[in-house]
Backbone of each chain as ProteinMPNN parsed JSONL, in Angstrom:
{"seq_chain_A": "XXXXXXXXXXXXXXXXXXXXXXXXXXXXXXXXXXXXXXXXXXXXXXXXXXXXXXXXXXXXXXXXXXXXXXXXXXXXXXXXXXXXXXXXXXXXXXXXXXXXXXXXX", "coords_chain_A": {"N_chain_A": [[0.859, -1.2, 0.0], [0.213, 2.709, -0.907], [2.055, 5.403, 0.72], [0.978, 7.372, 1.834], [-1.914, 6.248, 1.41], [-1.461, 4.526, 3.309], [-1.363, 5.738, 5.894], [-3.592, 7.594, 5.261], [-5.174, 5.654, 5.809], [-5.151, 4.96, 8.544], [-5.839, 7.267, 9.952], [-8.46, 7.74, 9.4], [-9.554, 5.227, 10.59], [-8.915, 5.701, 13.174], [-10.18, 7.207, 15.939], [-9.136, 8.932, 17.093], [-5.788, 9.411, 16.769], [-2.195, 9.705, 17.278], [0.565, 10.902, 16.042], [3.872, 10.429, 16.705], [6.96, 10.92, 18.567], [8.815, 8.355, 19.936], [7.028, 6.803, 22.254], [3.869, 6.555, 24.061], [4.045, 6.036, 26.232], [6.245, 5.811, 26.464], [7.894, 8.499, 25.542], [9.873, 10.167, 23.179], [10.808, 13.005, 22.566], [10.031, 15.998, 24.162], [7.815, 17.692, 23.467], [6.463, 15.541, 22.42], [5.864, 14.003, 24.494], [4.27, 16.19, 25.924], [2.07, 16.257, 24.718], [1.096, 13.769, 24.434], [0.39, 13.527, 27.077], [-1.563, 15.671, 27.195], [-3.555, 14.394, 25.98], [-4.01, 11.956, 27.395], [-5.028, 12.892, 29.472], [-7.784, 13.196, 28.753], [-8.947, 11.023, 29.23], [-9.766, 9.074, 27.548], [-9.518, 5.958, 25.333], [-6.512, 7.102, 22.832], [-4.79, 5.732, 19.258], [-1.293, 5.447, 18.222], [1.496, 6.325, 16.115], [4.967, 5.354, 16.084], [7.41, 7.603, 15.287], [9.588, 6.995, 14.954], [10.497, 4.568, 14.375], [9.318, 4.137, 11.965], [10.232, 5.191, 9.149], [9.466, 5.317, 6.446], [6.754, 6.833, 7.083], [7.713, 8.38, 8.722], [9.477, 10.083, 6.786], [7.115, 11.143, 5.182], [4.723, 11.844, 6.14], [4.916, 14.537, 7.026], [3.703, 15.707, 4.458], [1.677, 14.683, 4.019], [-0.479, 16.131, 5.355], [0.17, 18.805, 4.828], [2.199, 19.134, 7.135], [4.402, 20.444, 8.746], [6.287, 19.107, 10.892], [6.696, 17.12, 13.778], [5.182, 16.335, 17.284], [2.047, 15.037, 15.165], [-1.284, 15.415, 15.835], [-4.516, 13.554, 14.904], [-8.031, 14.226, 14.82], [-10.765, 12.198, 14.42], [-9.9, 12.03, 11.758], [-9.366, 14.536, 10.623], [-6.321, 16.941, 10.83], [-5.399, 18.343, 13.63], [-3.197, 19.629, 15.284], [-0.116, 20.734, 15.949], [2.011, 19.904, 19.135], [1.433, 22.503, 20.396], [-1.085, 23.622, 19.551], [-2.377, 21.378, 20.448], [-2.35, 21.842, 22.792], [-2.725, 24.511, 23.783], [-5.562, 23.58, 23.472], [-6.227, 21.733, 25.294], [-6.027, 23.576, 27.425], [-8.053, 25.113, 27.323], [-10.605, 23.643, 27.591], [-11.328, 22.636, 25.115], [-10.153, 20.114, 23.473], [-11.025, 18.258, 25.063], [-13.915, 17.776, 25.266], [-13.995, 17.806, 21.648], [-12.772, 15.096, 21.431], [-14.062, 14.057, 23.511], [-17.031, 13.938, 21.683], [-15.52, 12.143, 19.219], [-15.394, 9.867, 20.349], [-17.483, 9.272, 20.563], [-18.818, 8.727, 18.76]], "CA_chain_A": [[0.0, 0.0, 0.0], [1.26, 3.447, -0.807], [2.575, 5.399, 2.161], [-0.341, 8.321, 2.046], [-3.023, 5.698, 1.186], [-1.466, 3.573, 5.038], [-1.062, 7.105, 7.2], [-5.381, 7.572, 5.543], [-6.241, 4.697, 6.194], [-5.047, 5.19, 9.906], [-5.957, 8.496, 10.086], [-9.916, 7.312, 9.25], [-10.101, 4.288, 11.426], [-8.974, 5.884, 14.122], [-11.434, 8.427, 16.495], [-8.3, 10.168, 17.897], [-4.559, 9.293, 17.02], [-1.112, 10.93, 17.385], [1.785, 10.669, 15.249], [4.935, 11.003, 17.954], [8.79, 9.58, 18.749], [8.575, 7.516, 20.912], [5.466, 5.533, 22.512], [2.987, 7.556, 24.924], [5.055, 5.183, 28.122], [7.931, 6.344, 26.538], [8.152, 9.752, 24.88], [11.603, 10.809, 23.127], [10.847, 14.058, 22.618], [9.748, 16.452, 24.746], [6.975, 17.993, 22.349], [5.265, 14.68, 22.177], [5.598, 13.836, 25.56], [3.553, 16.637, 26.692], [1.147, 16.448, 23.956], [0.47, 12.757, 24.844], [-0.214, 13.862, 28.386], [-2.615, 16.033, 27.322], [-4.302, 13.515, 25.288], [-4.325, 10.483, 28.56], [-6.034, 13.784, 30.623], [-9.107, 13.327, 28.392], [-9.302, 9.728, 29.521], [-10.209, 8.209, 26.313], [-7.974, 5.573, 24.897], [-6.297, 6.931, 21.651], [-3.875, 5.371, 18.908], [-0.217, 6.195, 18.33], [2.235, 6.191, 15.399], [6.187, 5.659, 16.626], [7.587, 7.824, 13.745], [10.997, 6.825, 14.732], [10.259, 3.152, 13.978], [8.735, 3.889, 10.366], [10.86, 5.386, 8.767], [8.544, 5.994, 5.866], [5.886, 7.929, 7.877], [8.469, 9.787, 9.321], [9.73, 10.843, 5.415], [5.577, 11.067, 3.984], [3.806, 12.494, 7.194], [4.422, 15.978, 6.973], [3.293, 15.901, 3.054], [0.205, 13.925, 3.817], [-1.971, 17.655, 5.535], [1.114, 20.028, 4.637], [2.09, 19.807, 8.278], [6.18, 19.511, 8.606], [6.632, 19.379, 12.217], [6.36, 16.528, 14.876], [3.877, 14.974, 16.698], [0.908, 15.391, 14.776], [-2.793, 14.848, 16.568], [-6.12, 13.753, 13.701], [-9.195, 13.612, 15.794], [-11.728, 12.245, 13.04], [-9.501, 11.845, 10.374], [-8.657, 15.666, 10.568], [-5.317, 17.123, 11.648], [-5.915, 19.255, 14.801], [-2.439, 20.566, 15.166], [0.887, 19.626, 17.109], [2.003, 20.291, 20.44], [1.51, 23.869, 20.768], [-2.319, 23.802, 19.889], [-2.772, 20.679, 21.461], [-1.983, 22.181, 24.946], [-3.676, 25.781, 23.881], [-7.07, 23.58, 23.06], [-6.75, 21.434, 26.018], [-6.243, 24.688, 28.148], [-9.619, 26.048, 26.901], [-11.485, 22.673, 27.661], [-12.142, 22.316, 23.618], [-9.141, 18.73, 22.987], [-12.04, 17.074, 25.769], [-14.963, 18.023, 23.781], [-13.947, 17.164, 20.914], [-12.205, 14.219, 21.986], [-15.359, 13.564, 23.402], [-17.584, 13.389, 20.055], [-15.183, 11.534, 18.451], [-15.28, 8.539, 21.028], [-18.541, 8.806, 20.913], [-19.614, 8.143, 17.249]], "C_chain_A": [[0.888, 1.241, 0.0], [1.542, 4.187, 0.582], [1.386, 6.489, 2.53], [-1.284, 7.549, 2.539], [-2.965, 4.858, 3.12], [-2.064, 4.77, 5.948], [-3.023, 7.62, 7.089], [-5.988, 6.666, 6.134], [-6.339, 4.6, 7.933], [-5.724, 6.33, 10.664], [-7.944, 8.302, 10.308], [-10.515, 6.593, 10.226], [-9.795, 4.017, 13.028], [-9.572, 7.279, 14.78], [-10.354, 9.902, 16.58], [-6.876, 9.489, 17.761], [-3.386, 10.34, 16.658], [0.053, 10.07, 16.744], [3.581, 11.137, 16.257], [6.053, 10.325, 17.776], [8.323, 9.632, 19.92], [7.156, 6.798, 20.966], [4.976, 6.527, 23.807], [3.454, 7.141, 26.529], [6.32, 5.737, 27.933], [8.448, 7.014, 25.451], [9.587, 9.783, 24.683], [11.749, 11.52, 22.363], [9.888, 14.592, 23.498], [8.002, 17.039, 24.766], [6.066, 17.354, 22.439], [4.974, 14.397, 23.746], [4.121, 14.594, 26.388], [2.291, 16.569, 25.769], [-0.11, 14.942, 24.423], [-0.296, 12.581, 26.663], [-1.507, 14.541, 28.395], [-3.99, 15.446, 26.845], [-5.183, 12.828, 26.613], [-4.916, 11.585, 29.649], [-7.079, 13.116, 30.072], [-9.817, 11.842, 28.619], [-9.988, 8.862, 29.216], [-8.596, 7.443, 25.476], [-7.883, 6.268, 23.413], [-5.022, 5.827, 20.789], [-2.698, 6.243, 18.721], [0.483, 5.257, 16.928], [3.735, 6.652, 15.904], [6.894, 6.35, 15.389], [8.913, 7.46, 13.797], [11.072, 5.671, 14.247], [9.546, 2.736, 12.956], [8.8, 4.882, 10.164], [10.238, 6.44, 7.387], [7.336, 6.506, 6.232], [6.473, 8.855, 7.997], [9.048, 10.412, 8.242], [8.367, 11.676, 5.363], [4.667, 11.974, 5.067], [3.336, 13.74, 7.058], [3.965, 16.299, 5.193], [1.647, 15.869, 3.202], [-1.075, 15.74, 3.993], [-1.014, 18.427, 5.441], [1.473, 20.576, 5.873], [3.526, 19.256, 8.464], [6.686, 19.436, 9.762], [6.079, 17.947, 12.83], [6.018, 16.782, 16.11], [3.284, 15.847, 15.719], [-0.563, 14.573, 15.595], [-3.575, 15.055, 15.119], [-6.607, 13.059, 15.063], [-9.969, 13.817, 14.535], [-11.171, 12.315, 11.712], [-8.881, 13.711, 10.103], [-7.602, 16.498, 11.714], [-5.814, 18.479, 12.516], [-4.727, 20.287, 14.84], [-0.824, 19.614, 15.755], [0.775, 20.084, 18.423], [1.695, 21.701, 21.406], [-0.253, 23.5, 20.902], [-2.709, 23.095, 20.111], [-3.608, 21.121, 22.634], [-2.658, 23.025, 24.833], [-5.344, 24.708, 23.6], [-7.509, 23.184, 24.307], [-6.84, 22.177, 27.509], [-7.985, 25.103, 28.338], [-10.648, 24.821, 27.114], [-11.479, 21.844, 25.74], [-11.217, 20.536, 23.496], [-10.753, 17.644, 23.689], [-13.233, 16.618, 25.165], [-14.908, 16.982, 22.941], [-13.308, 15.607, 20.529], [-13.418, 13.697, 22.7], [-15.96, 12.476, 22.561], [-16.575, 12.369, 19.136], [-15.43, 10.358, 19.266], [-16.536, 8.318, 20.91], [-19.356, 8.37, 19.305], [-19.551, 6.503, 16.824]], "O_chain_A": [[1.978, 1.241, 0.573], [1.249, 3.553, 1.595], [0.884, 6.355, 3.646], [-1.7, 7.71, 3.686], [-3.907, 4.683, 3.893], [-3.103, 4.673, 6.6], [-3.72, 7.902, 8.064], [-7.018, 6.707, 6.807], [-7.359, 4.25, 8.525], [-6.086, 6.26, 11.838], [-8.542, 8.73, 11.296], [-11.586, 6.895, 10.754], [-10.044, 3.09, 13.799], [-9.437, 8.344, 14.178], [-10.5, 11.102, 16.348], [-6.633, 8.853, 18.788], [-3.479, 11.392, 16.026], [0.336, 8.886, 16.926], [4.126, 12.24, 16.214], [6.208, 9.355, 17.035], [7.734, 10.428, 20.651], [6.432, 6.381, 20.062], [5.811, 7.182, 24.43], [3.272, 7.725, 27.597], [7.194, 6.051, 28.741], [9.19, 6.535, 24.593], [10.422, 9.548, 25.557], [12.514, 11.312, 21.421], [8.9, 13.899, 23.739], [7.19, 16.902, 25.681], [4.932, 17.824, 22.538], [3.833, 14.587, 24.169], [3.269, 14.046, 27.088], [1.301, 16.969, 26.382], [-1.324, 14.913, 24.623], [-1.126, 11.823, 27.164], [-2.41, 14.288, 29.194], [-5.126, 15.811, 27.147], [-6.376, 12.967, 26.885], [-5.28, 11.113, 30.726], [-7.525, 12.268, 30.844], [-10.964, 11.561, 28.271], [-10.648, 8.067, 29.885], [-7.467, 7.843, 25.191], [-8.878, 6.168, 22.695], [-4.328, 5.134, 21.532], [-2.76, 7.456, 18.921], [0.246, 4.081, 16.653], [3.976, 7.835, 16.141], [6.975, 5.631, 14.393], [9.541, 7.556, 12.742], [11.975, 5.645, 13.411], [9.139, 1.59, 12.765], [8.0, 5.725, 10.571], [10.372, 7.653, 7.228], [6.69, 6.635, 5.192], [6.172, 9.988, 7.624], [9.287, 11.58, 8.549], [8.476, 12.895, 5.499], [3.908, 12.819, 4.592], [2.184, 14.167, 6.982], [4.011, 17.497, 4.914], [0.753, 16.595, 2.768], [-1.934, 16.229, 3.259], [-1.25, 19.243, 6.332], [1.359, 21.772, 6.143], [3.859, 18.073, 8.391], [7.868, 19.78, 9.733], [4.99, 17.586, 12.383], [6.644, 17.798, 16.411], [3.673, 16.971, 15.401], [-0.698, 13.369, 15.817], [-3.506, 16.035, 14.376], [-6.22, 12.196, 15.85], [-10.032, 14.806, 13.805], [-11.818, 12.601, 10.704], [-7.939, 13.911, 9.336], [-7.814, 16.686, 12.911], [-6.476, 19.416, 12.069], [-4.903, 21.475, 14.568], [-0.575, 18.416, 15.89], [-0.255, 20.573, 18.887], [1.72, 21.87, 22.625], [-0.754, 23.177, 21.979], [-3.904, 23.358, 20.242], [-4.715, 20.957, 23.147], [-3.6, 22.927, 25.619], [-6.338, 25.432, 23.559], [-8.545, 23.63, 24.799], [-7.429, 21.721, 28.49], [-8.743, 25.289, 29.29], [-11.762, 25.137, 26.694], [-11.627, 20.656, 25.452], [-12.073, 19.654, 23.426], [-11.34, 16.724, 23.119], [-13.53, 15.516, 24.703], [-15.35, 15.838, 23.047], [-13.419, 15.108, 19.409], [-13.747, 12.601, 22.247], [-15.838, 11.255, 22.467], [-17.176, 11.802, 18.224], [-15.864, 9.528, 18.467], [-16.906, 7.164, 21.127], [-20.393, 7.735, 19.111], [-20.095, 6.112, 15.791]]}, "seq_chain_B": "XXXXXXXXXXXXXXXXXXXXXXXXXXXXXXXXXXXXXXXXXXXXXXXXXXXXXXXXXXXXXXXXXXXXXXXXXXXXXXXXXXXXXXXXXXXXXXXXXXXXXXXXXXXX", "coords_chain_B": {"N_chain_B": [[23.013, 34.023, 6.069], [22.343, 34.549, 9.695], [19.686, 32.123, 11.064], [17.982, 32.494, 12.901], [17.908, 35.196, 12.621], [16.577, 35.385, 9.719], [14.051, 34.487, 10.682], [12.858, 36.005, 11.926], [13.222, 38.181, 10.527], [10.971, 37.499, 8.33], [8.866, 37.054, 9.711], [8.375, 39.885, 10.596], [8.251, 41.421, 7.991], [6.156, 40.052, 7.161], [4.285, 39.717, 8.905], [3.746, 42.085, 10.469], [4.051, 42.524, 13.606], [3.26, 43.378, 16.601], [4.32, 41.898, 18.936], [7.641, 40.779, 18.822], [8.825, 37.651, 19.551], [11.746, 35.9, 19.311], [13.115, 32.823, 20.088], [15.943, 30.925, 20.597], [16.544, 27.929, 21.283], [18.111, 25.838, 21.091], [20.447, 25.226, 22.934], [19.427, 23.481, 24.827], [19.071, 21.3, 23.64], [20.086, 18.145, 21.964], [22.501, 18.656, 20.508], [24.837, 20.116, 18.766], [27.169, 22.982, 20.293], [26.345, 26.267, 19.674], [24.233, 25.599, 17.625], [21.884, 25.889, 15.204], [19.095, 25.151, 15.52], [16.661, 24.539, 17.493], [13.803, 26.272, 18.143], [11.437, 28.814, 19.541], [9.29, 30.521, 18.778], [7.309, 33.52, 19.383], [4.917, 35.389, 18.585], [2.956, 38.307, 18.563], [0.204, 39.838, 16.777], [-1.844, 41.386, 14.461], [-2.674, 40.475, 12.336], [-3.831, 37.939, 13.165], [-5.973, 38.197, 13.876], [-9.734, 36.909, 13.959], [-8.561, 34.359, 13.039], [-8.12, 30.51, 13.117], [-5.955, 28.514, 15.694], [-4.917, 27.023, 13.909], [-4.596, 27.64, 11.634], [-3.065, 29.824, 11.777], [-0.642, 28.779, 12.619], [-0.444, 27.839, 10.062], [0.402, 29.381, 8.446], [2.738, 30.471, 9.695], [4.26, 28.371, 9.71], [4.219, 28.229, 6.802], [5.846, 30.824, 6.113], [7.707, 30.224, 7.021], [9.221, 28.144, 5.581], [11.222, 27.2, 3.976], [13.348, 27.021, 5.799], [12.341, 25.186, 7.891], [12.944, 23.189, 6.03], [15.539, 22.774, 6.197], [17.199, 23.249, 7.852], [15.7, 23.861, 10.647], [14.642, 21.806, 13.378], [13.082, 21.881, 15.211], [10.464, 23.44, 15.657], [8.568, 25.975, 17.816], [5.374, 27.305, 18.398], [3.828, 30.168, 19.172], [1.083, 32.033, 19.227], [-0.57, 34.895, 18.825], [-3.363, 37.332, 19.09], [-3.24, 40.755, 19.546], [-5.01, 41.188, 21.785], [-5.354, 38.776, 22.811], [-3.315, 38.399, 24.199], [-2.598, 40.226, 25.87], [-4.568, 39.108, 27.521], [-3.303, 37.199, 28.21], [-1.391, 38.038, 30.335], [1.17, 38.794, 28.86], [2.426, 36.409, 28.373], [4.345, 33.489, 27.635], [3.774, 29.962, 27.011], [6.387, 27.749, 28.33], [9.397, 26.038, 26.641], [9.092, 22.239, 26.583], [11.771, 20.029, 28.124], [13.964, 18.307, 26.739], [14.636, 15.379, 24.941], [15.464, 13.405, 24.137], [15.218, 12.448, 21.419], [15.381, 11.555, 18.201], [18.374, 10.887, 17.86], [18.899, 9.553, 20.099], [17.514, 7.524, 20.014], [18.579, 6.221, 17.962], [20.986, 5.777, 19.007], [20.579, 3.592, 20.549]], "CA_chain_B": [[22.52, 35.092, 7.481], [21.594, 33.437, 10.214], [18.667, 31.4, 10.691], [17.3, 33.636, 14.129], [17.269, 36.702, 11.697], [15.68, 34.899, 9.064], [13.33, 34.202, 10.824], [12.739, 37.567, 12.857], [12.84, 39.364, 9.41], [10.255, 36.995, 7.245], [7.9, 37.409, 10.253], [8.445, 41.374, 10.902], [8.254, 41.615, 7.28], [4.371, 39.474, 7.096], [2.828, 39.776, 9.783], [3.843, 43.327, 11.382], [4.149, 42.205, 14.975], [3.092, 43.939, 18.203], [5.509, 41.67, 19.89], [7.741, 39.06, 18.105], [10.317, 36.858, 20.427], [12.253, 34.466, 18.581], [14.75, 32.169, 20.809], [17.164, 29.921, 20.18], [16.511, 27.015, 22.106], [18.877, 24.529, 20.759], [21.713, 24.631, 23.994], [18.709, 22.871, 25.653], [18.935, 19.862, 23.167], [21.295, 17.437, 22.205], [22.833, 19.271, 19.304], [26.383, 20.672, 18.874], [27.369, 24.033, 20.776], [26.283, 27.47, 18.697], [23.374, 25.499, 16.446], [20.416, 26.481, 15.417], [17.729, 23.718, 15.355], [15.577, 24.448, 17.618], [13.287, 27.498, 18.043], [10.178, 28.968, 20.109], [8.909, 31.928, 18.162], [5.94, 34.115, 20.316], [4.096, 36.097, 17.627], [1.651, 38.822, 18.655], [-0.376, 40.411, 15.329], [-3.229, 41.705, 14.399], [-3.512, 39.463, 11.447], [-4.313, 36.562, 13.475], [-7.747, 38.489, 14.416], [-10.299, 35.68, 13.164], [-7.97, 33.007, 12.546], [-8.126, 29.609, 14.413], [-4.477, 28.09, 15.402], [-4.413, 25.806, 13.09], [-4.436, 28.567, 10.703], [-1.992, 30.817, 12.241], [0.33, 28.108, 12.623], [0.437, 27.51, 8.753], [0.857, 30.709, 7.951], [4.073, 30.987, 9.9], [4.962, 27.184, 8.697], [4.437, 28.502, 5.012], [6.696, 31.405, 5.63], [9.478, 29.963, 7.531], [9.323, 26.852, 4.927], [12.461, 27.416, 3.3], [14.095, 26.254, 7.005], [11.88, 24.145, 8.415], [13.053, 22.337, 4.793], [16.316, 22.62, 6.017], [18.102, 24.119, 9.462], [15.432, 23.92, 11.628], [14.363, 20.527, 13.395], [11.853, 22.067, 16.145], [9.765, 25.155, 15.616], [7.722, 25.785, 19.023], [4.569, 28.344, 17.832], [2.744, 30.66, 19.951], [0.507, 33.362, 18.233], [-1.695, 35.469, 19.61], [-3.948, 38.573, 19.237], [-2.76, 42.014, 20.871], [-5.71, 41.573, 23.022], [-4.55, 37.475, 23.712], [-1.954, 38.489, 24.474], [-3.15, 40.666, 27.285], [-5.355, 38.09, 28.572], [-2.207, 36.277, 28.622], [-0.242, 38.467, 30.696], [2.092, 39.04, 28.065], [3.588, 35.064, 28.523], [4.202, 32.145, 26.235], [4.104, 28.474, 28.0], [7.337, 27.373, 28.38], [9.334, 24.28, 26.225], [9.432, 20.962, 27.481], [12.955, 19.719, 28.095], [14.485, 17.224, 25.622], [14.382, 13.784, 25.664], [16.836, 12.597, 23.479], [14.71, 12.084, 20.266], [15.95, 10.373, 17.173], [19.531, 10.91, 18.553], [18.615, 8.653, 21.414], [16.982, 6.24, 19.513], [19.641, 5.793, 16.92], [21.945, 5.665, 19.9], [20.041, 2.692, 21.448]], "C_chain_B": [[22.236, 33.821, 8.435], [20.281, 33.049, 10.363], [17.861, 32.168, 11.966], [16.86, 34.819, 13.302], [16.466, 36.516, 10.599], [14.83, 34.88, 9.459], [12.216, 35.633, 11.569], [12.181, 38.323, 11.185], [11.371, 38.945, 8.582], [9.108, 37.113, 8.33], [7.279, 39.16, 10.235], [7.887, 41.431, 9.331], [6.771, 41.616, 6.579], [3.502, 39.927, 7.969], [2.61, 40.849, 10.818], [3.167, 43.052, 12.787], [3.733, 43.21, 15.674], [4.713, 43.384, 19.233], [5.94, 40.583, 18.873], [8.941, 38.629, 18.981], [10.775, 36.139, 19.386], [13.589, 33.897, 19.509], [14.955, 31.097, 20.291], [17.396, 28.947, 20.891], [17.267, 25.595, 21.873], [20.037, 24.183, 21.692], [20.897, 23.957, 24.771], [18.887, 21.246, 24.979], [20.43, 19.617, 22.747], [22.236, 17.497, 20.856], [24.36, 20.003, 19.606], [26.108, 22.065, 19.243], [27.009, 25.274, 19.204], [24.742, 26.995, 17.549], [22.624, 26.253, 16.712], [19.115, 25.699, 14.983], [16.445, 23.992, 16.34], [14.921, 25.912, 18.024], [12.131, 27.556, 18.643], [10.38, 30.328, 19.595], [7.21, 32.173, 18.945], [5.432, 35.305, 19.129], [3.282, 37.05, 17.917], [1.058, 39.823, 17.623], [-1.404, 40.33, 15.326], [-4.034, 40.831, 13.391], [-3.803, 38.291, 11.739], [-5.935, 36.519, 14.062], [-8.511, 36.891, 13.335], [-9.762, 34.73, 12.997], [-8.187, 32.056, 13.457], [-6.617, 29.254, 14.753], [-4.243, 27.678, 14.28], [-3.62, 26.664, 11.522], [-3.518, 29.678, 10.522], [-0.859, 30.206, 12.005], [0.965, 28.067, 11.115], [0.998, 28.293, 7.862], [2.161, 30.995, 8.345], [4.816, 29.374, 9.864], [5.255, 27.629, 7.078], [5.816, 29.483, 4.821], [7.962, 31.211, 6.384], [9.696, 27.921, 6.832], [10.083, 26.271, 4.588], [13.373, 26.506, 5.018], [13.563, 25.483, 7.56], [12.347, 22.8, 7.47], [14.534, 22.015, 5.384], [16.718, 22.385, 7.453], [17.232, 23.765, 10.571], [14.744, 22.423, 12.208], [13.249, 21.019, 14.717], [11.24, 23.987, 15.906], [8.755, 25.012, 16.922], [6.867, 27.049, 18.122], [4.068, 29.477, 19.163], [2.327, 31.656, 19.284], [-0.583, 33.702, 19.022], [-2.104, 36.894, 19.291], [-3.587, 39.614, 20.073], [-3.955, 41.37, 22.243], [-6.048, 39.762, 23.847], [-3.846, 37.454, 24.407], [-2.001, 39.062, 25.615], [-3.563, 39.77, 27.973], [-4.129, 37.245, 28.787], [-1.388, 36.228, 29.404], [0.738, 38.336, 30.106], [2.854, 37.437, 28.119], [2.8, 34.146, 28.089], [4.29, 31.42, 27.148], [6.272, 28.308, 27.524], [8.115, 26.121, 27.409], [9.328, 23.44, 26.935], [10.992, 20.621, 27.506], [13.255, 18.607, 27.385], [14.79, 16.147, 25.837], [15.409, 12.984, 24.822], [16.571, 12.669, 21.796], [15.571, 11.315, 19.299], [17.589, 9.808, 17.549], [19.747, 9.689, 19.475], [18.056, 7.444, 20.72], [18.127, 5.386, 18.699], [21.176, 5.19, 17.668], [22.272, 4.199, 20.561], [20.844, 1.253, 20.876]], "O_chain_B": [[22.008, 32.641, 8.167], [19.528, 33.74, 9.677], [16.718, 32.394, 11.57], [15.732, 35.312, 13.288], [15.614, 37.377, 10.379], [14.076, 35.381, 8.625], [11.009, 35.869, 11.511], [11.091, 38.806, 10.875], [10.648, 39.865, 8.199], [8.067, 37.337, 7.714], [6.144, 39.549, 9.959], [6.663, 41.517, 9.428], [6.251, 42.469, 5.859], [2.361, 40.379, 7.873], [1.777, 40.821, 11.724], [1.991, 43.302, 13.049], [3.969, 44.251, 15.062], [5.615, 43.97, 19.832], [5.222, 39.788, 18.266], [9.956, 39.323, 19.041], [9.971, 35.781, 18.526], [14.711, 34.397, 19.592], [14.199, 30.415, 19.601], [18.555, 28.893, 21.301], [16.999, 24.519, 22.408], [20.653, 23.132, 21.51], [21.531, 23.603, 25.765], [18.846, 20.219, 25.657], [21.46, 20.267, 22.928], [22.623, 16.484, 20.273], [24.765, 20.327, 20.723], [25.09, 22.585, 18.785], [27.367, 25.089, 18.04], [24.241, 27.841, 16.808], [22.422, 27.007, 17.663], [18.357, 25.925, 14.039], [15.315, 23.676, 15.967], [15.78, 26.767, 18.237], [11.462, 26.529, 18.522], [11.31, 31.094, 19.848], [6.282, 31.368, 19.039], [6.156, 36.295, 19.241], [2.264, 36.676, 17.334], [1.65, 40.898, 17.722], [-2.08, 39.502, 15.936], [-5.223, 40.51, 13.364], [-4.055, 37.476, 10.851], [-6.707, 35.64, 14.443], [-8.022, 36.19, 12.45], [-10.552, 33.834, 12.698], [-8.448, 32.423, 14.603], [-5.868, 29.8, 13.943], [-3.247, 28.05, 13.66], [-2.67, 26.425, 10.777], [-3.247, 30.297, 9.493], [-0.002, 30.758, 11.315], [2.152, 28.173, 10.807], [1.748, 28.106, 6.903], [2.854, 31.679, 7.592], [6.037, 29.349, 10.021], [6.248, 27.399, 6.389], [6.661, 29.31, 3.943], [8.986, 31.893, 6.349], [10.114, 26.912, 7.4], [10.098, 25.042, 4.65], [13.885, 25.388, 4.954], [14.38, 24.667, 7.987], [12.226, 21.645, 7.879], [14.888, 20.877, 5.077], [16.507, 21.334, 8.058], [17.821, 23.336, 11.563], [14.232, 21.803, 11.276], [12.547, 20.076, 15.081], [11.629, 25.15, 16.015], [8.156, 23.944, 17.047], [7.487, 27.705, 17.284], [4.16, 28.945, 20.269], [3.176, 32.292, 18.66], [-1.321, 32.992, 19.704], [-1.182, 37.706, 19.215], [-3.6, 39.441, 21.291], [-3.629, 41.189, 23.416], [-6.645, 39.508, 24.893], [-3.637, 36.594, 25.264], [-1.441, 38.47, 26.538], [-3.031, 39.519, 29.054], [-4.164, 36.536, 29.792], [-0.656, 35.264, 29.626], [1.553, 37.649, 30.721], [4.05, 37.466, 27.827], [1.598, 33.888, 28.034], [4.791, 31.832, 28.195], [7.0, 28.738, 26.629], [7.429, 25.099, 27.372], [9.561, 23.699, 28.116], [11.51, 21.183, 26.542], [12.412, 17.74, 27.613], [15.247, 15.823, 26.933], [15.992, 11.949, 25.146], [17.484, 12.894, 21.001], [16.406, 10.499, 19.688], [17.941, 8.628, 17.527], [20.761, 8.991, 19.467], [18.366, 6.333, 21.151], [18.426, 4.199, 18.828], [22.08, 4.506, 17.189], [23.334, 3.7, 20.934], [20.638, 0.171, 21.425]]}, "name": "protein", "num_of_chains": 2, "seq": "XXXXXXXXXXXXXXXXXXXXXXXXXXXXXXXXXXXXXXXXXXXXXXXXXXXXXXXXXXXXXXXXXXXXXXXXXXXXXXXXXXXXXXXXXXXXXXXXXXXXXXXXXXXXXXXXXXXXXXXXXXXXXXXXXXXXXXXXXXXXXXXXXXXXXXXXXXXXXXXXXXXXXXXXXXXXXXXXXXXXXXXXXXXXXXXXXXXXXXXXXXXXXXXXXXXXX"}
């Protein structure tokens, strides 16, 4: 499968996942670390992509929504943001929310 | 030039700032003395009235593209409205401290 068509198909069939280095037990960067924290607040399980451990993700990722920066959060198949507006959404209540609705469809 | 003024100028230049920080946060990571990889830029502009992040963000991804392509390996964002920015008491969150990333992995 091509490498877009894997990262959609993940992106679709999951409510709420994050694209990060490392693993959400064991962040290796800082960035994701806190991003995945703010995620395991909303105390819904999501999925995770190790981008250090695929290699081609970690090339194709930032092409896929024109987003060139690590992590990346899709809730619903659409990219939310990285670590910055993560943390500013789940400041404002909105990551729970919508993080919410997605668990709940 | 360097990649701090680059980045200072292509903002000043777009998005006529109120306030613009740009630091140089790369003696925090695990990068050789003097680089310049990693970065927390604080933005405050009027042209982010109406915008959502997501939208702000790509606007100052689009115009610092050229390095993110190249030089830079962490861009931190913060953007905000003069009158965010108030409610903000003039202050950005802080970075997280560095974890090793690919460096560390590749290390392993």
């Amino acid at each position: 499968m091509d490498v877009l068509d894997r990262i959609k198909e993940q992106v679709e069939s999951n409510p709420v996942i994050v694209y990060m280095k490392g693993t959400p037990q064991m962040p290796q960067c800082g960035f994701s670390m806190r991003t995945t924290e703010a995620l395991k607040k909303c105390g819904h399980e999501f999925a995770y992509v190790n981008v250090l451990m695929d290699p081609e993700i970690f090339q194709n990722l930032p092409r896929y929504a024109d987003w060139p920066t690590f992590p990346q959060v899709y809730i619903n198949g659409e990219l939310i943001g990285g670590c910055d507006i993560t943390l500013e959404m789940a400041e404002k209540g909105e990551l729970q929310t919508m993080i919410e609705q997605a668990a709940s469809k | 030039m360097k990649i701090q003024t680059a980045i200072e100028e292509k903002i000043k230049a777009s998005l006529t700032p109120t306030y613009l920080e740009v630091l140089n946060e790369s003696g925090k990571h695990n990068v050789p003395p003097g680089s310049e990889s990693h970065f927390k830029v604080t933005v405050v502009s009027n042209e982010f009235d109406g915008k959502v992040l997501i939208a702000r963000h790509r606007i100052i991804n689009k115009l610092l593209a050229e390095e993110l392509a190249g030089a830079i390996h962490a861009l931190s964002i913060h953007s905000f409205t003069p009158s965010e920015w108030s409610d903000k008491n003039e202050q950005s969150r802080q970075s997280p401290p560095c974890l090793g990333g690919a460096k560390r992995e590749l290390s392993n």
